[in-house]
N, C-alpha and C positions, 0 to 999 in steps of 0.2 A: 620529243613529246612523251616517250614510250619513259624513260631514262623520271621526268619531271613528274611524270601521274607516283612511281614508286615513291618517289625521294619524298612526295606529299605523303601517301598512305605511310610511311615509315613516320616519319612528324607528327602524325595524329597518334598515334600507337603510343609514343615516346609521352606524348604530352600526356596521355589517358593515364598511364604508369606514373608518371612524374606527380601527377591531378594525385591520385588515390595512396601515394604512398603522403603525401604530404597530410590529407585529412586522416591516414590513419595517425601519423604522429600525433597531430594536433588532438585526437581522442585518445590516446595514451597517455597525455601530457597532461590534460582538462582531469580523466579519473587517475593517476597520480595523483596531482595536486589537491584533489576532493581527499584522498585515500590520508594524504600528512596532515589534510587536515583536521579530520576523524581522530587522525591518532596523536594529534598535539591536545585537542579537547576532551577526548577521553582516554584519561591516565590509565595506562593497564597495570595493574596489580594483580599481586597473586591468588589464584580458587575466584578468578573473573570478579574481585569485588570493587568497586570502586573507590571504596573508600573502610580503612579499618584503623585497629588499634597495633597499638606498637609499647609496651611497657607503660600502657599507661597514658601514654602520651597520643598528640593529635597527629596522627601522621600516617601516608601510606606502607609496606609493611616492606617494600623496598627501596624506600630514601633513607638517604646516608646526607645527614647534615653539617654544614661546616660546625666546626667545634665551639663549645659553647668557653666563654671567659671566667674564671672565678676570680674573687677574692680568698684571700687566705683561709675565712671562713667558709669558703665553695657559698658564697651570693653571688647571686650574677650579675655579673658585670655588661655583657652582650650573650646574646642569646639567640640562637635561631627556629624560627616556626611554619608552620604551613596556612596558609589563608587561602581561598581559594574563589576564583572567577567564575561566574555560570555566564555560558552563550547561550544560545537559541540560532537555530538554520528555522527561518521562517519559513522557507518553503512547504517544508515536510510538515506544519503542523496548520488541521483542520479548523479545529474552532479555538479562535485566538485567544476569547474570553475568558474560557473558564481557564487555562494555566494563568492567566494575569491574576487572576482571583488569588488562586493557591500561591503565587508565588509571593505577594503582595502580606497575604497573611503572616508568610515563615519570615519572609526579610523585613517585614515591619515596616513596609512604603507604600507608597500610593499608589491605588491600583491604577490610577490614568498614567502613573510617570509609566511603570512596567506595561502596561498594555501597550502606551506607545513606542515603546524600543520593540516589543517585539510586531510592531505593524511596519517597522522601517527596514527599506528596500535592500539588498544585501544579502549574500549567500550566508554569511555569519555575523552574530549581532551581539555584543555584550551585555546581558543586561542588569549585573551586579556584581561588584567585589566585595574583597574583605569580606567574605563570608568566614564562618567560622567551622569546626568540623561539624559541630551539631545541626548547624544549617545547611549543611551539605550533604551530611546526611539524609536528613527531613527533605531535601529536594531529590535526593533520590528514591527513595522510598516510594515515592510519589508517581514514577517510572513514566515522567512526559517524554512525548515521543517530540523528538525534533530537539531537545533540549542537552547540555553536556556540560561538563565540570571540568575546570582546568585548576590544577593544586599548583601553587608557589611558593617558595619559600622566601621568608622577609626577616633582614638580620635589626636584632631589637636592643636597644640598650636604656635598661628600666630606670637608670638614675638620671638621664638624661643629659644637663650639663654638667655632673659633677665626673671629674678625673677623666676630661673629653678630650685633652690633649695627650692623657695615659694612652687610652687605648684606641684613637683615630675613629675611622668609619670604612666602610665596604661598600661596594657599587656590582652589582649582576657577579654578588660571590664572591669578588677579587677584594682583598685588602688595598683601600689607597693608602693609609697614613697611618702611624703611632703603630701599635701593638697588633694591629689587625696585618698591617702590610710586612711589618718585621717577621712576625711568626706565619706569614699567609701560606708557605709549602703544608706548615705541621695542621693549620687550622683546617685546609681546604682535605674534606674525604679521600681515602687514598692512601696507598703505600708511600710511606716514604724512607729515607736513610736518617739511622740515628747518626751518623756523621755531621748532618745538619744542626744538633744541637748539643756543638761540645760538652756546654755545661753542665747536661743532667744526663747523671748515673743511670745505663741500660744495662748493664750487670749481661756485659758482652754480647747483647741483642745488638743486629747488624743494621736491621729493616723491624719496623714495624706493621703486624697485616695490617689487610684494605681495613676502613670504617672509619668511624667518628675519634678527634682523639681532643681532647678537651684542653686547657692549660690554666692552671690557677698561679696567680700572681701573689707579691706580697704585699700585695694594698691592702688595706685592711679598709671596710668601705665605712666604718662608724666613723672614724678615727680622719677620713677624706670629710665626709659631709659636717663633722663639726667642725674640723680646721675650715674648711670653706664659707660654712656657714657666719663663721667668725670674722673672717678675712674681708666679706661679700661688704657686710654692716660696715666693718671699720672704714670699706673704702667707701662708701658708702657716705659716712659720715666728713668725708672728708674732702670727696668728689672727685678721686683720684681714679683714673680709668685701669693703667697697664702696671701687671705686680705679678709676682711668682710667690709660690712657698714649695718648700718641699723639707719632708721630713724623714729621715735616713736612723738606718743602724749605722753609728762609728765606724764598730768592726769590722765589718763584711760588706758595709754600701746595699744593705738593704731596705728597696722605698717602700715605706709605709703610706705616706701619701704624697702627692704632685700637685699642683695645678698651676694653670695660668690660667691670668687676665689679662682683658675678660677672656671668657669663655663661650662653648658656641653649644648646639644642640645636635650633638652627630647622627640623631635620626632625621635629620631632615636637614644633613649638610652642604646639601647643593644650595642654599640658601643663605648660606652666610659669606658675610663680606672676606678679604685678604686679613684687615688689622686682628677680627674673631682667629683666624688659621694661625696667625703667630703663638708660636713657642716661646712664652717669653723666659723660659729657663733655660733652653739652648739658644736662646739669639744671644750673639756677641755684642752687649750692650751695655754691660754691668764693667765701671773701673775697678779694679784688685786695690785700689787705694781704701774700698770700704773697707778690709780687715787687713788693712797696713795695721794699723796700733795693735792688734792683736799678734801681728807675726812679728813686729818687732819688740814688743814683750815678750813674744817663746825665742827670739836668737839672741837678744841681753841672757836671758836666763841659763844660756849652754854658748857663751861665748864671752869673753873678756874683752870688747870692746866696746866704743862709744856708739851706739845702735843710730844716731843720726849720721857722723863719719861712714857707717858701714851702708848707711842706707844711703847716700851719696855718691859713694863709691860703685858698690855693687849693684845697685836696685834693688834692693832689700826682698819688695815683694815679688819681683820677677826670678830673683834666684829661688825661693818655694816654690813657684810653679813653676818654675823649669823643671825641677827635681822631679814634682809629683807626676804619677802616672795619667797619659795621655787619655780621658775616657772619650769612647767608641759611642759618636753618640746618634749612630743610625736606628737605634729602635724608637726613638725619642721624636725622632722628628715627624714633622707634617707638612703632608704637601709630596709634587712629586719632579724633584728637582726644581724647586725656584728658592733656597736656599739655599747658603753657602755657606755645610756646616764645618768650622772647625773652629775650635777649642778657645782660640784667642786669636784676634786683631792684635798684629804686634804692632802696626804700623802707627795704632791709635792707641796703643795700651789698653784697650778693652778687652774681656772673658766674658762670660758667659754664670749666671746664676748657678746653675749644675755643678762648675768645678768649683769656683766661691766654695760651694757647701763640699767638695770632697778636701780643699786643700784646708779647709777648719777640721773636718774630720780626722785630717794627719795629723793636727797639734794635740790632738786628744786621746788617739788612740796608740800611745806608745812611739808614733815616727811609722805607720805601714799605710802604703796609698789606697786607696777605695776603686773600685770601678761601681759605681751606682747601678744595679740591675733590678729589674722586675718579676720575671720568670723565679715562678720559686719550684713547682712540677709539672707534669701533665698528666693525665691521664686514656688512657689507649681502652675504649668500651669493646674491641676484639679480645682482646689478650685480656678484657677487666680486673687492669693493672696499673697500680702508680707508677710514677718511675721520680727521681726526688732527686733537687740540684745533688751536684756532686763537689763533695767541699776540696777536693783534690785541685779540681779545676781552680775553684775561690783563691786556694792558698799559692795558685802557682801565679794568679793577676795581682797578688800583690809584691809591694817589693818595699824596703827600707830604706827610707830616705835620711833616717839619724838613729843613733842609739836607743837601747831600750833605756838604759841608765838616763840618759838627753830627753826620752820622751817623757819618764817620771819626773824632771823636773820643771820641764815645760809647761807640765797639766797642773803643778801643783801652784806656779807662778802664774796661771791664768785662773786656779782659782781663787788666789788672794786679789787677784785684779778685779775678777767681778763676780765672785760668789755671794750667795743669796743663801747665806747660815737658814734664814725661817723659813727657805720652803725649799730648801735642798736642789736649787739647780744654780747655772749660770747664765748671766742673760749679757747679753752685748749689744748696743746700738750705736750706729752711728751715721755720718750723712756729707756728701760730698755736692758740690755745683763745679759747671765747668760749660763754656760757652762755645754752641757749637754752629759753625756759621754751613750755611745752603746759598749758594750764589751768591747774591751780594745782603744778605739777609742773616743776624746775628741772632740767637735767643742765648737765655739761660735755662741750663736744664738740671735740675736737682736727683739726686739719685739716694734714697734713705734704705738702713740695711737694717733688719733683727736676727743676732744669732745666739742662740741658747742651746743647750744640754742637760740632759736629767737624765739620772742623780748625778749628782757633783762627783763622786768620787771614781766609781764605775760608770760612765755614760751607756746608756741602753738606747737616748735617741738624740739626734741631733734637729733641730728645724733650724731652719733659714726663709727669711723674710727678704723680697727686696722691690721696692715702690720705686718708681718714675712719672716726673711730669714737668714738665715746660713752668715755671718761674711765672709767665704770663697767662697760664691756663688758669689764676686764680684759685690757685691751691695754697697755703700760708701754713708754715707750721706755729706759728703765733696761733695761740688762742684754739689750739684743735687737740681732740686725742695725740698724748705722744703713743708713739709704736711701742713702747717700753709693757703701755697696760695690754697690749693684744700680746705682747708676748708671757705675761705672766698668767694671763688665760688661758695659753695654749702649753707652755709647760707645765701647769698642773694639770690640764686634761691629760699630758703626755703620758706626767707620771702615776696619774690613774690606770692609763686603759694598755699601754705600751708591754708589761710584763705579766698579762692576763692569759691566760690558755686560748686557745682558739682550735675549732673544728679540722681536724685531719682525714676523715672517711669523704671521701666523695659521696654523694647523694643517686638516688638510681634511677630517678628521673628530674625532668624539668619542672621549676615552678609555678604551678598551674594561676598563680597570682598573677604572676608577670604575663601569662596567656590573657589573664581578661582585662588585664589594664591597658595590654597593647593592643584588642578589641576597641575599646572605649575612647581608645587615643586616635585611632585607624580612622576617627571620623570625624575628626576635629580639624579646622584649618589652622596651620602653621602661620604665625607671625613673628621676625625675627627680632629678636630684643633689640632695645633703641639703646643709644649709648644718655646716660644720664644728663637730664638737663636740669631748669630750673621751674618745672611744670607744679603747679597746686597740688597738694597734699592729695593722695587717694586713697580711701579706708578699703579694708578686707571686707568683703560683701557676704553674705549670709547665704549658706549654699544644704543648711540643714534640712530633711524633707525632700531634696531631689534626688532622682537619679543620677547613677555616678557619671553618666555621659553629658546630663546638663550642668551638673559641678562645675565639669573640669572643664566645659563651654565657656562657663562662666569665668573660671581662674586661669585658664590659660592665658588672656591675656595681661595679665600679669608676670607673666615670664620666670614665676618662683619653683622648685623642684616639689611635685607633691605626694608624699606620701601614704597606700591604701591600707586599711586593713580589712579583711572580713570582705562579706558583699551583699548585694541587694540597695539598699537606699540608706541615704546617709544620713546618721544620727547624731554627730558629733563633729565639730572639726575643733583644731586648734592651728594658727590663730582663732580668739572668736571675733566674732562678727565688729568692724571699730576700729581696729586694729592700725597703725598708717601700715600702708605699704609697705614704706620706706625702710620697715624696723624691722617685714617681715623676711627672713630668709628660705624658708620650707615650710609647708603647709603640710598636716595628717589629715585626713578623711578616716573615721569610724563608720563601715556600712552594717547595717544588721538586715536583715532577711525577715519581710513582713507577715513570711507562711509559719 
């Protein structure tokens, strides 16, 4: 009995310790948990301020942003900025009212939506994004108790669907697809190794320091939105949905501009279907048969024999691309592994548009292979230093597939074949059908190609066109624009805008245009473009007198890229008001400022 009274007093004891050590954790763990989350809602920056300036720019004074995109010109392409969340802890604040008041005034909402988030139950409560800095400011100023600011950064891309398969999109920072995921080590803040990008000259720098390092392309973004602008109409007019162009230096395999169709909207890519994600200039889907007459015009010209015997024999077109160099086409792609990229289907004798346009490049340019690249430099805002492709690298990716003496005859017999004396380029079209069966289910599928170069003698740019559509989709080339006239539109624009100077200085801060357009955007709902049907004519609606956020309410769902200028309320647009739709390709806005 004596033995059983301890063995109880010992059990109580155990439990009482066991009891207390448990409620302590459990209050350790509760102000923990209160403590991350004070310090997730209020951003600490440096001299305690919440919020400040940074060169100009909107941002705390210790963010390091992923790197912004240029074009050749340093326009941007993608862009990163700060917007920023206000919560509220209901608890902690007294009289509910008058913050609804104040808050309602700065964000411009209604005071019963805001009074009621902050009357709703919860230790923390959201009660508006997409603020801007000036509004985050003006709520801190204001120093409510109970109230906190959460700053995030949102990656922007102000052309929207033009050159959206160039340079992909991002998700919480990370590069998924195109230009964002290729370059995503050099984009994302941070030390990295110049090892990682053989091709541009660091004049013996090993590592690059920590901070923002930027990367300008050789797109050139006029030279994108007129080709596209172009391309949009012509298909347009013709009802044809999936097409590529891409327009290159000969020389070197430098893109001036890309795109496929359709196209998608990579701010808001979580939205778009698989057929929008396709590449259509790396999908393997294009026959080599569209520039057969072209390559058996350049091997009659440097070979003494019967070019149909030879094409019989050898496979004419498949011995040129055999020769030509294999292009690396991981920066290109989109998506993350659900294609299967490589160069050519031999199985089906199909390529891919991309090399189409490099292996016409070899007949032009002397007999040396292209690899097609983007990256033209970056720039590193630590070291605030360019660093600029390195042509060492260019000249060792190429290689000589024929003689130089072979390549000056080649270019001089392709331009007696389809030189254009009156306006100095050369243009080539042509067009293939070939029946492709799916179970037990047969179609015809047509495939139409444009490829041109200017100037005739020295080519400075090459484009390539190439369209697809089903035989049965009711597409007819009877009776419709030939490709021929969109090509003579497009190498004149080439050989206007193609050998113009362009901006070399980086710029030293971001463009504060782009900041309030992706304000104005930040509050719009997204609707994804429908693929073309045969719906009633709709005219361009009248948007002069409004605010630039009811504008673009209003034109957004039109799905056309719209161009700002200036700010305040808008005085002007072009299209005007009348306009079909169907004709329209990009809208301006003129805003001017009523103070």
């Amino acid at each position: 009995m004596r033995t059983s009274k301890k063995t109880q007093k010992y059990n109580s004891k155990l439990l009482i310790l066991l009891t207390g050590f448990f409620c302590t954790l459990m209050i350790g763990l509760t102000l923990y948990y209160q403590d991350e989350q004070r310090t997730l809602l209020s951003y600490p920056t440096e001299d305690n301020e919440s919020l400040s300036f940074l060169s100009g720019n909107i941002e705390p004074k210790t963010s390091a942003f992923r790197g912004t995109i240029y074009d050749r010109n340093y326009k941007e392409l993608a862009v990163s900025h700060l917007l920023y969340k206000l919560y509220c802890e209901p608890a902690k604040i007294d009289d509910r009212s008058d913050p609804a008041s104040i808050l309602a005034n700065i964000l411009q909402e209604k005071f019963k939506t805001i009074n009621d988030k902050i009357h709703r139950p919860g230790n923390f409560v959201e009660i508006s994004a997409n603020l801007s800095f000036e509004q985050a400011r003006t709520v801190e100023q204001q120093q409510l108790p109970g109230f906190f600011l959460q700053p995030y950064e949102i990656r922007y891309y102000p052309s929207q669907t033009i050159a959206a398969h160039a340079l992909g999109y991002t998700h919480k920072g990370q590069g998924l697809s195109g230009i964002e995921e290729h370059y995503d080590t050099i984009l994302q803040p941070g030390i990295f190794s110049t090892a990682d990008l053989p091709e541009i000259d660091f004049q013996s720098e090993l590592e690059l320091s920590e901070g923002e390092t930027d990367i300008s392309l050789t797109l050139d973004l006029d030279i994108q939105k007129k080709m596209e602008r172009l391309l949009h109409k012509y298909l347009q007019k013709r009802s044809i949905r999936h097409a590529m162009a891409l327009i290159i230096d000969p020389k070197n395999g430098a893109i001036y501009a890309m795109g496929s169709f359709p196209s998608f909207n990579p701010n808001c890519f979580w939205q778009v279907d698989e057929d929008r994600r396709i590449n259509n200039l790396t999908e393997v889907t294009f026959s080599p048969s569209l520039i057969e007459p072209l390559i058996k015009k350049s091997l009659q010209s440097i070979e003494n024999s019967d070019p149909k015997d030879f094409l019989s024999e050898n496979n004419l077109t498949n011995h040129l691309l055999n020769r030509a160099y294999s292009i690396p086409f991981e920066q290109f792609r989109l998506g993350s592994g659900s294609y299967k990229f490589d160069n050519r289907d031999k199985q089906n004798n199909l390529t891919s548009g991309m090399e189409l346009a490099a292996t016409a490049a070899s007949l032009i340019n002397g007999g040396l292979t292209i690899e097609p690249y983007l990256l033209d430099s970056i720039y590193n805002h630590t070291a605030k230093h360019s660093f600029y492709r390195s042509k060492i690298y260019d000249q060792r990716m190429q290689h000589r597939i024929f003689s130089p003496a072979d390549g000056i005859r080649i270019r001089r017999a392709l331009s007696y074949y389809i030189y254009d004396r009156k306006n100095d380029f050369s243009l080539f079209t042509n067009s293939v059908s070939r029946k492709i069966t799916t179970g037990e289910k047969t179609r015809q599928a047509t495939q139409e190609i444009m490829l041109g170069w200017s100037p005739n003698k020295f080519p400075q740019a090459l484009i390539l066109i190439a369209l697809k559509y089903d035989d049965s989709s009711g597409v007819s080339p009877q009776n419709q624009p030939n490709i021929s006239i969109l090509g003579d539109k497009l190498l004149t624009l080439l050989h206007e805008t193609c050998n113009r100077n362009y901006t070399v200085q980086h710029p030293d801060k971001r463009n504060p245009r782009n900041y309030d357009r992706l304000l104005a955007t930040r509050r719009l709902d997204y609707q994804p473009t429908h693929p073309l049907t045969n719906q009633p004519d709709q005219f361009m609606p009248e948007v002069t007198g409004l605010s630039l956020r009811q504008g673009l309410k209003i034109l957004d769902k039109h799905h056309f890229p719209v161009n700002i200028k200036g700010s305040g309320r808008i005085v002007k647009q072009d299209p005007a008001p009348g306009v079909r739709i169907k004709d329209v390709a990009e809208c301006t806005l003129t805003l001017e400022s009523s103070i």
